[in-house]
Backbone atoms as SQL, in Angstrom:
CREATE TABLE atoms (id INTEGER PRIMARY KEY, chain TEXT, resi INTEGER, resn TEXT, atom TEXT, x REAL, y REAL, z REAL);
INSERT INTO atoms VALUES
  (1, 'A', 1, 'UNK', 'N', 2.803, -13.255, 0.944),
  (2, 'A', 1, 'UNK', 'CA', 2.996, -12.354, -0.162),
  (3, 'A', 1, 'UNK', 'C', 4.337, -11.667, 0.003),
  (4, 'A', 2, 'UNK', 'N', 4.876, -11.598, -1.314),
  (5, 'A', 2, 'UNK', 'CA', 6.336, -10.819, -0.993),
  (6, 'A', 2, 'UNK', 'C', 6.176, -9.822, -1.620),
  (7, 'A', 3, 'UNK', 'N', 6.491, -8.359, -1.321),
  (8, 'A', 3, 'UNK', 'CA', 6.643, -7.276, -1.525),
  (9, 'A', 3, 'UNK', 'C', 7.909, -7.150, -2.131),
  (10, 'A', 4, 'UNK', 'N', 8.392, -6.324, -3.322),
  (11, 'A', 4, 'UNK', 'CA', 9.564, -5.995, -3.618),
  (12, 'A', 4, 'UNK', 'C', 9.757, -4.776, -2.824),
  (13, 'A', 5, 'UNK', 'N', 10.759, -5.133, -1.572),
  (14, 'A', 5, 'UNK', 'CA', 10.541, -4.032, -0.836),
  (15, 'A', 5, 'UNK', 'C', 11.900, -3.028, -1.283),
  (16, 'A', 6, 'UNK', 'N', 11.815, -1.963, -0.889),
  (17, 'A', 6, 'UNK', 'CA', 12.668, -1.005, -1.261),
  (18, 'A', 6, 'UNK', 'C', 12.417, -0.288, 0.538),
  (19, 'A', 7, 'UNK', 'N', 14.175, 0.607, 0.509),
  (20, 'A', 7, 'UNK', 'CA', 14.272, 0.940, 1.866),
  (21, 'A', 7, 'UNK', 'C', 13.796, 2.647, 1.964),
  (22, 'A', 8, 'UNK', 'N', 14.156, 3.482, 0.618),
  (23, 'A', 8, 'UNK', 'CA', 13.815, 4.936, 0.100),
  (24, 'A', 8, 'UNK', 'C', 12.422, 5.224, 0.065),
  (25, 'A', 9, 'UNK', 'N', 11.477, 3.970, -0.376),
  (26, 'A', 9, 'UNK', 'CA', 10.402, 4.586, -0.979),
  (27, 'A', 9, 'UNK', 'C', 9.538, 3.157, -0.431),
  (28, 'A', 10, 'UNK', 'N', 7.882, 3.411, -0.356),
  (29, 'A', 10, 'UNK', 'CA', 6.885, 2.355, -0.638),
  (30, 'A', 10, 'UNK', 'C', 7.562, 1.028, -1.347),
  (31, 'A', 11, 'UNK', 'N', 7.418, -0.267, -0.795),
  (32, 'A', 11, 'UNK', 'CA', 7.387, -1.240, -1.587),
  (33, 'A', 11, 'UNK', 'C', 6.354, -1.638, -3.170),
  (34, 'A', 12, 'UNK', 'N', 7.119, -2.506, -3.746),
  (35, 'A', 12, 'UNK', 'CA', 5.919, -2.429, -5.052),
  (36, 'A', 12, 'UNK', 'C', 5.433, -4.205, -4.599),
  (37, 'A', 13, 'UNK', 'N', 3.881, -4.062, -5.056),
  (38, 'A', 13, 'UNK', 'CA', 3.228, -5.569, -4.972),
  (39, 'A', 13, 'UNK', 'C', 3.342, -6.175, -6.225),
  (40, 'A', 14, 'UNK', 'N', 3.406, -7.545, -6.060),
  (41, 'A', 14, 'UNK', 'CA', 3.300, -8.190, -7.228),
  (42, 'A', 14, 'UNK', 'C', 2.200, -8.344, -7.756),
  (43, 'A', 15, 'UNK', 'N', 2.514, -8.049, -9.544),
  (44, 'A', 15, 'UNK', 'CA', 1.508, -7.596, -10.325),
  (45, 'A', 15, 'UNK', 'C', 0.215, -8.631, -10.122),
  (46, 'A', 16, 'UNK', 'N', 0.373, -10.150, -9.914),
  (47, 'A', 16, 'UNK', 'CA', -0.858, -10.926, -9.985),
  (48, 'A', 16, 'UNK', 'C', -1.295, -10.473, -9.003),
  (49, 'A', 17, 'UNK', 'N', -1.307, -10.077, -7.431),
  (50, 'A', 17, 'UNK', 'CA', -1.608, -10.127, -6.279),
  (51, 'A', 17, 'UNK', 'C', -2.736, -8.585, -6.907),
  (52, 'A', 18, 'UNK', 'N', -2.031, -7.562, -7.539),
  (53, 'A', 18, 'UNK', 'CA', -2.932, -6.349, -7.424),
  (54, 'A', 18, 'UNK', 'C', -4.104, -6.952, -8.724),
  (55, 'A', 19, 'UNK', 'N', -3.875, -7.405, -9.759),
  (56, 'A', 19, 'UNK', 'CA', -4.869, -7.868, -10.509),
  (57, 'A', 19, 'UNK', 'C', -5.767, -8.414, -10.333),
  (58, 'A', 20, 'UNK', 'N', -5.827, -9.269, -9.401),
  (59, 'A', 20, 'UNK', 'CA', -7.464, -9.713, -8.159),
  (60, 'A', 20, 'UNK', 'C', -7.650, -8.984, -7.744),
  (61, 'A', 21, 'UNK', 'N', -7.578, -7.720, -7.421),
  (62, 'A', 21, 'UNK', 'CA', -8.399, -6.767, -6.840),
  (63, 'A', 21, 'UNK', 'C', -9.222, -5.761, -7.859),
  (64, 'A', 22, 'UNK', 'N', -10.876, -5.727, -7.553),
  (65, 'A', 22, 'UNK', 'CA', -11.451, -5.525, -8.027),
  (66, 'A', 22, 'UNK', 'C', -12.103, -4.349, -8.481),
  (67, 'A', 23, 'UNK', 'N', -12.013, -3.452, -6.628),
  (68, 'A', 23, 'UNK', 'CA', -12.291, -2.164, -6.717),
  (69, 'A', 23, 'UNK', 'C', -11.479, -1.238, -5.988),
  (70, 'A', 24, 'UNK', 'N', -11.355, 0.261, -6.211),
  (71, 'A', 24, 'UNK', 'CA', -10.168, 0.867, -5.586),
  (72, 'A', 24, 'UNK', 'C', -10.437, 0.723, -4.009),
  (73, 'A', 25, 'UNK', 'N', -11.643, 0.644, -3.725),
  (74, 'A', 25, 'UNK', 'CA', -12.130, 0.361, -2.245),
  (75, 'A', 25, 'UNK', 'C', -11.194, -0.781, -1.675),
  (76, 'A', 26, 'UNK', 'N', -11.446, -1.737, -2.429),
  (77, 'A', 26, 'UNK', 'CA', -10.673, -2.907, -2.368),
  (78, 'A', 26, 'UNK', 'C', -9.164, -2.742, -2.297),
  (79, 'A', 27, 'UNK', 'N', -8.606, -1.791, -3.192),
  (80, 'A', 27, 'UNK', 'CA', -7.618, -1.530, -3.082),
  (81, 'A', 27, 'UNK', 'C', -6.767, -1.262, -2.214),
  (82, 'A', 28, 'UNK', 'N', -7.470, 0.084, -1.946),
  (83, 'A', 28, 'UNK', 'CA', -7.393, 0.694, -0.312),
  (84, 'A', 28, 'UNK', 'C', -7.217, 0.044, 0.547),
  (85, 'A', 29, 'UNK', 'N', -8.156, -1.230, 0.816),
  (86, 'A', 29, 'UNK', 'CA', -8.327, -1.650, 1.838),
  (87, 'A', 29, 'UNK', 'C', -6.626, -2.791, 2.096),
  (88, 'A', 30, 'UNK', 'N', -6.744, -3.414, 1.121),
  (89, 'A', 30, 'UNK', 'CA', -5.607, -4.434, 1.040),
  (90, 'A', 30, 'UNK', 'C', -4.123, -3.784, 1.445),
  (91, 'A', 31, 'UNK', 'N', -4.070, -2.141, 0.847),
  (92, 'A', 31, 'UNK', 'CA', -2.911, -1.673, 0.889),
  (93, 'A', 31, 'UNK', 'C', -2.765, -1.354, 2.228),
  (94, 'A', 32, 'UNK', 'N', -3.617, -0.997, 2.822),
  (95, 'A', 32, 'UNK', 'CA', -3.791, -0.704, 4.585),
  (96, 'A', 32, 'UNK', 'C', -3.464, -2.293, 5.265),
  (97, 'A', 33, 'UNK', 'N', -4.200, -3.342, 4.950),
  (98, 'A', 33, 'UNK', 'CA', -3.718, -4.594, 5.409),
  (99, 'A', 33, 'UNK', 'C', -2.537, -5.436, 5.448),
  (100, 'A', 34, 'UNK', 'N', -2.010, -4.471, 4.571),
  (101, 'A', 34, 'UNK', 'CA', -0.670, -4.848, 4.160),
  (102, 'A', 34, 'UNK', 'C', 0.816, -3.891, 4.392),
  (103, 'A', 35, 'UNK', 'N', 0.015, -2.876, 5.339),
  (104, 'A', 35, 'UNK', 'CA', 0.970, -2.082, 5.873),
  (105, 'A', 35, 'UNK', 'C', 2.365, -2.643, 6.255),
  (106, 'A', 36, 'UNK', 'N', 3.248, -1.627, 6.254),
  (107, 'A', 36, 'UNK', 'CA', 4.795, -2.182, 6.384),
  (108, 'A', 36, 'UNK', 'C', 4.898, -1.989, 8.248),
  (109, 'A', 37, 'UNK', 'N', 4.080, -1.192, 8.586),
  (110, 'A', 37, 'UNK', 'CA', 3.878, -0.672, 10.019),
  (111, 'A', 37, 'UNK', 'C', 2.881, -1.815, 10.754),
  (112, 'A', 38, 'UNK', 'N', 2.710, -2.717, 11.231),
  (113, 'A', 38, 'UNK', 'CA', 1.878, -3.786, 10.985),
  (114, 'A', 38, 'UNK', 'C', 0.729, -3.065, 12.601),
  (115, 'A', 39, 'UNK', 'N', 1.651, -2.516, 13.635),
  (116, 'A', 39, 'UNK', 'CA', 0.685, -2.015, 14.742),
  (117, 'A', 39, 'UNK', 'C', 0.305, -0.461, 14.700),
  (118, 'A', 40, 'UNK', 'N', 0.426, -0.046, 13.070),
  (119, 'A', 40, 'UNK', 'CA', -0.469, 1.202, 12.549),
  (120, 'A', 40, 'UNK', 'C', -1.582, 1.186, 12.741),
  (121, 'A', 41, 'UNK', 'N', -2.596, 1.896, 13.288),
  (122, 'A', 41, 'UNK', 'CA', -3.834, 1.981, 13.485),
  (123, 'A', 41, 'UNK', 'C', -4.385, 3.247, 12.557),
  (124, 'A', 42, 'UNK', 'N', -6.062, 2.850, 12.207),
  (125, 'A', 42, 'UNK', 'CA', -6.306, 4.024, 11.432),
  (126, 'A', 42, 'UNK', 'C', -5.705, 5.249, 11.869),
  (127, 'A', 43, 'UNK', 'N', -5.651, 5.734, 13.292),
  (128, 'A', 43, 'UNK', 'CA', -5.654, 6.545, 14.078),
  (129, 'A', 43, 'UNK', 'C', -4.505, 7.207, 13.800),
  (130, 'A', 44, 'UNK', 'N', -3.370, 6.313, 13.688),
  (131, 'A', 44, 'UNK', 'CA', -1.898, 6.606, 13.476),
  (132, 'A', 44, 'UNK', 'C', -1.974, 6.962, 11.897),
  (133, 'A', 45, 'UNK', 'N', -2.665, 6.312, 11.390),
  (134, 'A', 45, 'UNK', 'CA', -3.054, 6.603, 9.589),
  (135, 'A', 45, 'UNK', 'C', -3.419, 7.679, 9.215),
  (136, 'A', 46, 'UNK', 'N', -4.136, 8.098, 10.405),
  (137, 'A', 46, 'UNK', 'CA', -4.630, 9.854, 9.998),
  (138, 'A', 46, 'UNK', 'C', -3.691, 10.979, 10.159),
  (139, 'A', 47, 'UNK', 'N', -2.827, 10.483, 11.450),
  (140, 'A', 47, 'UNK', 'CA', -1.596, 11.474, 11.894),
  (141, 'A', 47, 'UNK', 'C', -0.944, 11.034, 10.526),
  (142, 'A', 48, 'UNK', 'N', -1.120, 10.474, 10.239),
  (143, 'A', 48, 'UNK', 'CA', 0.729, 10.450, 9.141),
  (144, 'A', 48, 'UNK', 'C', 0.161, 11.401, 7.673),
  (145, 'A', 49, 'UNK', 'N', -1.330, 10.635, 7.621),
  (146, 'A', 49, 'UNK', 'CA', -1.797, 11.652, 6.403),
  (147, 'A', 49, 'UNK', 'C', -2.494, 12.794, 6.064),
  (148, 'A', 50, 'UNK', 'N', -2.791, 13.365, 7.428),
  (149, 'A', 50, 'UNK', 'CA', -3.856, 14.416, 7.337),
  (150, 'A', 50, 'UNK', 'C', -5.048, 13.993, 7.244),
  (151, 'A', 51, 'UNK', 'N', -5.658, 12.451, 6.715),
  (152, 'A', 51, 'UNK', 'CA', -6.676, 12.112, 6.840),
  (153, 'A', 51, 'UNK', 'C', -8.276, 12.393, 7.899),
  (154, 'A', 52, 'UNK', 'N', -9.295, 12.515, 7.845),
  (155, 'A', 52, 'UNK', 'CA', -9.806, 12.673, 9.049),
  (156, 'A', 52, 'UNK', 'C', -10.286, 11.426, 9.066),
  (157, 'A', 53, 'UNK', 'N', -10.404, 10.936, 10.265),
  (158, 'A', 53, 'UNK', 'CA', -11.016, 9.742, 10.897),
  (159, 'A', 53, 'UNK', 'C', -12.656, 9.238, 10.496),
  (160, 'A', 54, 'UNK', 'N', -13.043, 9.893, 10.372),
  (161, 'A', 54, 'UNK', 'CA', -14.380, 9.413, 9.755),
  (162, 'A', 54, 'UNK', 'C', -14.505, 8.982, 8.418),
  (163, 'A', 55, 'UNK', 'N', -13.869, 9.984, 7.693),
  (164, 'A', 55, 'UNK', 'CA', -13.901, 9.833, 6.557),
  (165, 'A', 55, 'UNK', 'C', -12.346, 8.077, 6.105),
  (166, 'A', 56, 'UNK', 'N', -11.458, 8.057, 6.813),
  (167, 'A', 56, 'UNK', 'CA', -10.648, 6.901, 6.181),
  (168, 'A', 56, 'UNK', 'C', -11.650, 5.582, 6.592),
  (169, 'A', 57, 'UNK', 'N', -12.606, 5.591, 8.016),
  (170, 'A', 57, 'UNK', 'CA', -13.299, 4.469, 8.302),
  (171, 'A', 57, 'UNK', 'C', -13.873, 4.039, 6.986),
  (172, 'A', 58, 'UNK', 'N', -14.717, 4.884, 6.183),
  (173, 'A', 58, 'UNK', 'CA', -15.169, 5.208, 4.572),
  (174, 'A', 58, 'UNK', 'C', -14.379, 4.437, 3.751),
  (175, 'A', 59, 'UNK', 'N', -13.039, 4.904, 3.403),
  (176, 'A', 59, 'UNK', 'CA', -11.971, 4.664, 2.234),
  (177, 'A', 59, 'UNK', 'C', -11.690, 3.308, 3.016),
  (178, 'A', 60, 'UNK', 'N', -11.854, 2.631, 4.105),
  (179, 'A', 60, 'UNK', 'CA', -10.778, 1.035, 4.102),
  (180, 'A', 60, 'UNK', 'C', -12.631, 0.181, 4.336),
  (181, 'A', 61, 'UNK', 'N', -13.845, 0.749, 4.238),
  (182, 'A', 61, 'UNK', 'CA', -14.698, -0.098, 4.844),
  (183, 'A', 61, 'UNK', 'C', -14.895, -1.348, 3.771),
  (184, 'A', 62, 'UNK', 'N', -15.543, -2.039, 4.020),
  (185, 'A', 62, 'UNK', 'CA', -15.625, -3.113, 3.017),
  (186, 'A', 62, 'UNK', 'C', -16.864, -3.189, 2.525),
  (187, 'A', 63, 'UNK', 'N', -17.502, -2.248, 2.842),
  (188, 'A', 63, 'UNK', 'CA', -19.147, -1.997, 1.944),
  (189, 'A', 63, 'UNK', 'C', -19.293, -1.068, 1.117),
  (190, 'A', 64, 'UNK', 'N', -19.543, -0.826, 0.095),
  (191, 'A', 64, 'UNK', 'CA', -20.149, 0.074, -1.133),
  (192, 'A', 64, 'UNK', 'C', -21.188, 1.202, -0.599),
  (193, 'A', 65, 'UNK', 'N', -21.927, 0.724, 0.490),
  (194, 'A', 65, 'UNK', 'CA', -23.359, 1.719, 0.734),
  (195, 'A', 65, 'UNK', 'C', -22.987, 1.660, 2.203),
  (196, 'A', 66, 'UNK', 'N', -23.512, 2.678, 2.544),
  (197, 'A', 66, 'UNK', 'CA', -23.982, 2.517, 4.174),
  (198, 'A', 66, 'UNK', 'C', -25.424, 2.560, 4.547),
  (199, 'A', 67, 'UNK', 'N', -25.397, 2.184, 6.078),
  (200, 'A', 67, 'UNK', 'CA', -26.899, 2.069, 6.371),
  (201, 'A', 67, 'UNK', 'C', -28.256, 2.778, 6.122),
  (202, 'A', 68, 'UNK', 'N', -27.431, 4.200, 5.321),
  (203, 'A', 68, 'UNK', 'CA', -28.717, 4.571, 4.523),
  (204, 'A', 68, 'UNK', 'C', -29.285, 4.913, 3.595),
  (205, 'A', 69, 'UNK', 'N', -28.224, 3.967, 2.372),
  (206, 'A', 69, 'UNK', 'CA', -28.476, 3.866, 1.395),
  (207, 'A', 69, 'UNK', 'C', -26.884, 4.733, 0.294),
  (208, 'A', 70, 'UNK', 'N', -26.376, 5.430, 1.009),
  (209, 'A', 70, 'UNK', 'CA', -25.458, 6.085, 0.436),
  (210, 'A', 70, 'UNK', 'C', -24.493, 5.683, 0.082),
  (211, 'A', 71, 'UNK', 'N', -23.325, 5.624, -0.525),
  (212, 'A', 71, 'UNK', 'CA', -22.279, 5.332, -1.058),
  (213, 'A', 71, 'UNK', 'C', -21.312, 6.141, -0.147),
  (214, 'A', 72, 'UNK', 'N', -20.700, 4.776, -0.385),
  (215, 'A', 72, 'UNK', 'CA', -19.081, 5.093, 0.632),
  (216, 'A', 72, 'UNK', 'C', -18.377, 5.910, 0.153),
  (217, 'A', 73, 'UNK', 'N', -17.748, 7.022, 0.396),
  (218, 'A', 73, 'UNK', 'CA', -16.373, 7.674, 0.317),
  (219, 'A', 73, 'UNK', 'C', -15.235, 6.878, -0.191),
  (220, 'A', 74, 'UNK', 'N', -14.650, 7.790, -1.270),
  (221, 'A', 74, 'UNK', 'CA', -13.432, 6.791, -1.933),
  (222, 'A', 74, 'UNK', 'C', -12.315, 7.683, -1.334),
  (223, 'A', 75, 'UNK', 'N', -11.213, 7.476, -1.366),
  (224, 'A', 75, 'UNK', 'CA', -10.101, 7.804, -0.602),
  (225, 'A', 75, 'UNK', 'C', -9.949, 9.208, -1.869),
  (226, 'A', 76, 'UNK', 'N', -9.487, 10.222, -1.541),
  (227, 'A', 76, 'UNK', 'CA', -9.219, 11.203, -2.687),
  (228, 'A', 76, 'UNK', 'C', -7.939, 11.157, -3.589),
  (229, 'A', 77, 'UNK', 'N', -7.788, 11.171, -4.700),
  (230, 'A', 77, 'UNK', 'CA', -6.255, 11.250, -5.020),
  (231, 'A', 77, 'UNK', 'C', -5.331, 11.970, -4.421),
  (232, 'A', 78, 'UNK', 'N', -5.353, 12.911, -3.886),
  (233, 'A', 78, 'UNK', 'CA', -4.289, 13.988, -3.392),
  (234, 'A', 78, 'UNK', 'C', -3.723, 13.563, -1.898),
  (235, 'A', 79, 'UNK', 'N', -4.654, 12.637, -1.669),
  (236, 'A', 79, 'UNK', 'CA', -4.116, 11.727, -0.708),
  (237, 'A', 79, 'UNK', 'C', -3.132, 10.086, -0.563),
  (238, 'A', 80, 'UNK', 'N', -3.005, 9.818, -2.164),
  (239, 'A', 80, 'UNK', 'CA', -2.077, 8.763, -2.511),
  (240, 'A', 80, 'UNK', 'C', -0.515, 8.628, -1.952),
  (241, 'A', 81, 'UNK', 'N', 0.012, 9.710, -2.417),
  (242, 'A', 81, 'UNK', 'CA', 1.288, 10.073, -2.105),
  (243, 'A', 81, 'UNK', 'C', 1.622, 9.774, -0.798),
  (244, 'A', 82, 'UNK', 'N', 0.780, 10.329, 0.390),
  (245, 'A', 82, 'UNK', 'CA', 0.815, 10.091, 1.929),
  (246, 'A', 82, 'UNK', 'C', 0.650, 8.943, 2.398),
  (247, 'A', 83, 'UNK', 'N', -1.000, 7.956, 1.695),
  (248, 'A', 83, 'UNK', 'CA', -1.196, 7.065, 2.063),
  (249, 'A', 83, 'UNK', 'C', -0.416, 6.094, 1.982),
  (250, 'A', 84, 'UNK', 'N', 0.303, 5.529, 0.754),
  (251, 'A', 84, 'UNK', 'CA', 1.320, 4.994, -0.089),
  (252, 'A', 84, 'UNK', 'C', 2.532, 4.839, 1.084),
  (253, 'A', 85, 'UNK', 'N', 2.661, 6.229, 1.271),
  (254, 'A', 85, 'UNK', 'CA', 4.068, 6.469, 1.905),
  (255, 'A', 85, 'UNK', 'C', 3.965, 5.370, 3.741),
  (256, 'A', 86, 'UNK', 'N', 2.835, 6.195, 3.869),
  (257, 'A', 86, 'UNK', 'CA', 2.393, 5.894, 5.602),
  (258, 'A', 86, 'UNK', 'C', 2.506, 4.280, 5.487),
  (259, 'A', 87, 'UNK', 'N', 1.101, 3.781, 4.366),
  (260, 'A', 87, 'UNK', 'CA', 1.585, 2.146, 4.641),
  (261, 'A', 87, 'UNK', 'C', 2.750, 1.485, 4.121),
  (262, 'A', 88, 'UNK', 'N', 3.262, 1.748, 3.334),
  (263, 'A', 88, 'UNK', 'CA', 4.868, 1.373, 3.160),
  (264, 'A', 88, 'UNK', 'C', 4.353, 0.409, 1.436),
  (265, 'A', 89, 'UNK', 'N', 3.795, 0.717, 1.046),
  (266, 'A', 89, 'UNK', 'CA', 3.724, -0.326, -0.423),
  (267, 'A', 89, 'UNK', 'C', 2.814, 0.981, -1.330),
  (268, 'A', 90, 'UNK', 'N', 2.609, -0.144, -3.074),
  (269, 'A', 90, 'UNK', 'CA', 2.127, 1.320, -4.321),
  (270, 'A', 90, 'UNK', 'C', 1.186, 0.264, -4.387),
  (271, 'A', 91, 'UNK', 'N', 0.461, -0.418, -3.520),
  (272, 'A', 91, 'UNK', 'CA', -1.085, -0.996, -4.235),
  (273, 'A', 91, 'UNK', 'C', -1.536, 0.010, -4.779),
  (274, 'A', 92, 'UNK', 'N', -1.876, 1.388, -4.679),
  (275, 'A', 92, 'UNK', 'CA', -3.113, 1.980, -5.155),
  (276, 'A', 92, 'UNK', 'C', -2.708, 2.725, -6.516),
  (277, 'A', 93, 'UNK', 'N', -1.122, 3.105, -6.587),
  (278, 'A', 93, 'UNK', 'CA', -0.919, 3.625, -7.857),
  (279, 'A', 93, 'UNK', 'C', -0.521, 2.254, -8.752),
  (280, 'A', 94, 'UNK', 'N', -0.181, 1.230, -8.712),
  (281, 'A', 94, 'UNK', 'CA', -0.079, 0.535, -9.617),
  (282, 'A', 94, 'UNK', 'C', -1.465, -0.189, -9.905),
  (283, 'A', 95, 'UNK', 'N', -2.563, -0.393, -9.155),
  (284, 'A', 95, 'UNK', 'CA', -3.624, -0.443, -9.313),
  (285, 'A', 95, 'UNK', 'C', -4.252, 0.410, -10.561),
  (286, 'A', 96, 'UNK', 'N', -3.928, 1.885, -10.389),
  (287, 'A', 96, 'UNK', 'CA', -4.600, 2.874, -11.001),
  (288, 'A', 96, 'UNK', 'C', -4.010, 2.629, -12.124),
  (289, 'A', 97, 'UNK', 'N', -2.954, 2.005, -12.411),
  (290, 'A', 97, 'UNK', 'CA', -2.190, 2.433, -14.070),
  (291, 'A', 97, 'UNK', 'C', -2.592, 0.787, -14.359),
  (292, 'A', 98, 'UNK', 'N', -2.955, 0.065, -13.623),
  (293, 'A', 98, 'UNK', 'CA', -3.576, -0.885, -14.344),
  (294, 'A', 98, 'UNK', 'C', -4.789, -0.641, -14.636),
  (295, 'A', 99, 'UNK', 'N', -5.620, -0.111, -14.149),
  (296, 'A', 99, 'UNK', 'CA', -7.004, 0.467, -14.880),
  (297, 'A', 99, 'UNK', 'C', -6.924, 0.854, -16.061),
  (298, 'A', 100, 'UNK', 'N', -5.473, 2.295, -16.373),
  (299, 'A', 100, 'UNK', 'CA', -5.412, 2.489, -17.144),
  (300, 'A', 100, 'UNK', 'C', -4.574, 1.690, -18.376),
  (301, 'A', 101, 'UNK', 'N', -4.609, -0.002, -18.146),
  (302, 'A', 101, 'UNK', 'CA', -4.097, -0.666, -19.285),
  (303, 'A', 101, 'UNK', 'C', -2.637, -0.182, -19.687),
  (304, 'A', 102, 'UNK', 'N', -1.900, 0.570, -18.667),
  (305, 'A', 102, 'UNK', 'CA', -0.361, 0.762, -18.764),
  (306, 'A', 102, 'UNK', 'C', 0.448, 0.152, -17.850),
  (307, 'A', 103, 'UNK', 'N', 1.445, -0.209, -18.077),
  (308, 'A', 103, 'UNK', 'CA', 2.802, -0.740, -16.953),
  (309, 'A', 103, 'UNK', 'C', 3.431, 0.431, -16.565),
  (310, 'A', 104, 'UNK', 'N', 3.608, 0.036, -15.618),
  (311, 'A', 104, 'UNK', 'CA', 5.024, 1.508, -14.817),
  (312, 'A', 104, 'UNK', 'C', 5.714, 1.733, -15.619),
  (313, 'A', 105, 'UNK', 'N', 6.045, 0.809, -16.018),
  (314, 'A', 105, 'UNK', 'CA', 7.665, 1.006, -17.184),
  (315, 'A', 105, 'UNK', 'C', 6.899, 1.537, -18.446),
  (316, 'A', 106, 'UNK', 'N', 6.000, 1.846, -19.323),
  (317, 'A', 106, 'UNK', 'CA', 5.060, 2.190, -20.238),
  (318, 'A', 106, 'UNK', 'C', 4.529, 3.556, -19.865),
  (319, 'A', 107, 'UNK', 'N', 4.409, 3.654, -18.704),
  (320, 'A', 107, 'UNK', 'CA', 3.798, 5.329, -18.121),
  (321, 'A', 107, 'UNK', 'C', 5.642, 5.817, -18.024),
  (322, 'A', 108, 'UNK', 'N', 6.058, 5.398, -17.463),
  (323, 'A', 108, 'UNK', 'CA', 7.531, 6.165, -17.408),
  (324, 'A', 108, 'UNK', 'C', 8.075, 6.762, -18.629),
  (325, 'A', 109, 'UNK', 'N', 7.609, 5.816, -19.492),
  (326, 'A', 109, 'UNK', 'CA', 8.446, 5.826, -20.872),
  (327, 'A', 109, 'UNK', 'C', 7.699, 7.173, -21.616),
  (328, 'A', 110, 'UNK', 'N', 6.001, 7.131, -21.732),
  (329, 'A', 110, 'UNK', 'CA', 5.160, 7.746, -22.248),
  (330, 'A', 110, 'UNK', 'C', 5.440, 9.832, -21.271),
  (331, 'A', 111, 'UNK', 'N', 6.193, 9.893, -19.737),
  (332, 'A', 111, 'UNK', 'CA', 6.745, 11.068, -19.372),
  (333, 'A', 111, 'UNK', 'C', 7.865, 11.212, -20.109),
  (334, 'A', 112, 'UNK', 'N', 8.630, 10.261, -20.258),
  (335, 'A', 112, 'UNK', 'CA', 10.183, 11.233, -20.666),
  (336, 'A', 112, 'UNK', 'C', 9.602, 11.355, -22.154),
  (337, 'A', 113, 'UNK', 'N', 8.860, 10.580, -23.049),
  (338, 'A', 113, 'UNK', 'CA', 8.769, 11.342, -24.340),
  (339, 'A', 113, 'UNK', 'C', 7.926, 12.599, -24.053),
  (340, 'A', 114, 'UNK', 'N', 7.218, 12.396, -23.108),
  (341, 'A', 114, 'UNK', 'CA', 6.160, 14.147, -23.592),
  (342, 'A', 114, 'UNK', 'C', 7.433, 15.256, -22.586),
  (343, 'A', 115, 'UNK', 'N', 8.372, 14.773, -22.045),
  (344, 'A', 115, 'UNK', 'CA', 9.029, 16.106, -21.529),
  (345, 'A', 115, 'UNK', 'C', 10.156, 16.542, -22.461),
  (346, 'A', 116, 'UNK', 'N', 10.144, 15.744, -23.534),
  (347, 'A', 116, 'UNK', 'CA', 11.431, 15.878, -24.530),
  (348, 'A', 116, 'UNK', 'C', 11.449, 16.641, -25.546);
C-alpha cells in the first residue's frame, strides 16, 4: 500500500484502500497497523496520546463484544488529532468524511464558504 506521504503532517491513504473498511473499529485498527512508526507499541501509543492502556486495547481490538457480553469501546473523537498524528496517516478522518458522503476537497470547500 502506498501512502501519499507528506513530511509536516499524517500521510493520506488511498481512497479505495479506506473504502473496504467497514467499521470505525476497523478503522482504528488498520490505521494503527499501518503506523509510520512500525516498532510503536500500544504502550508507546498511549505516551504519545494520553490514551489509557486499557481502554486503546478496546479501540484497536478486533471484536465488537467482549467476554461478557458488552460492547467494545470506540476510540473518542477528541482523540483523532493525536492518534492520526502518533501513527503517521488520516485513515480515521478520511474514513469519517466518507461516512459522511463528502471528499476532503468538498468539506474544505463547504469551511471557506461558511467562514465567508
Amino acid at each position: 500500500m502506498n501512502l501519499l506521504e507528506r513530511l509536516d503532517a499524517p500521510s493520506v491513504a488511498p481512497i479505495s484502500l479506506i473504502s473496504t473498511l467497514k467499521s470505525y473499529r476497523d478503522v482504528c485498527r488498520m490505521a494503527f497497523e499501518r503506523r509510520r512508526v512500525v516498532n510503536m507499541t500500544r504502550a508507546g501509543l498511549c505516551e504519545r496520546t494520553g490514551m489509557r492502556a486499557s481502554h486503546v486495547a478496546d479501540y484497536l481490538s478486533d471484536r465488537d463484544i467482549d467476554d461478557r457480553g458488552n460492547e467494545m469501546r470506540d476510540m473518542p473523537a477528541k482523540y483523532i488529532p493525536a492518534f492520526e498524528q502518533a501513527v503517521g496517516n488520516t485513515f480515521v478522518s478520511q474514513w469519517l468524511a466518507m461516512q459522511a458522503q463528502l471528499t476532503i476537497l468538498e468539506a474544505q470547500i463547504a469551511e471557506q464558504k461558511a467562514s465567508a
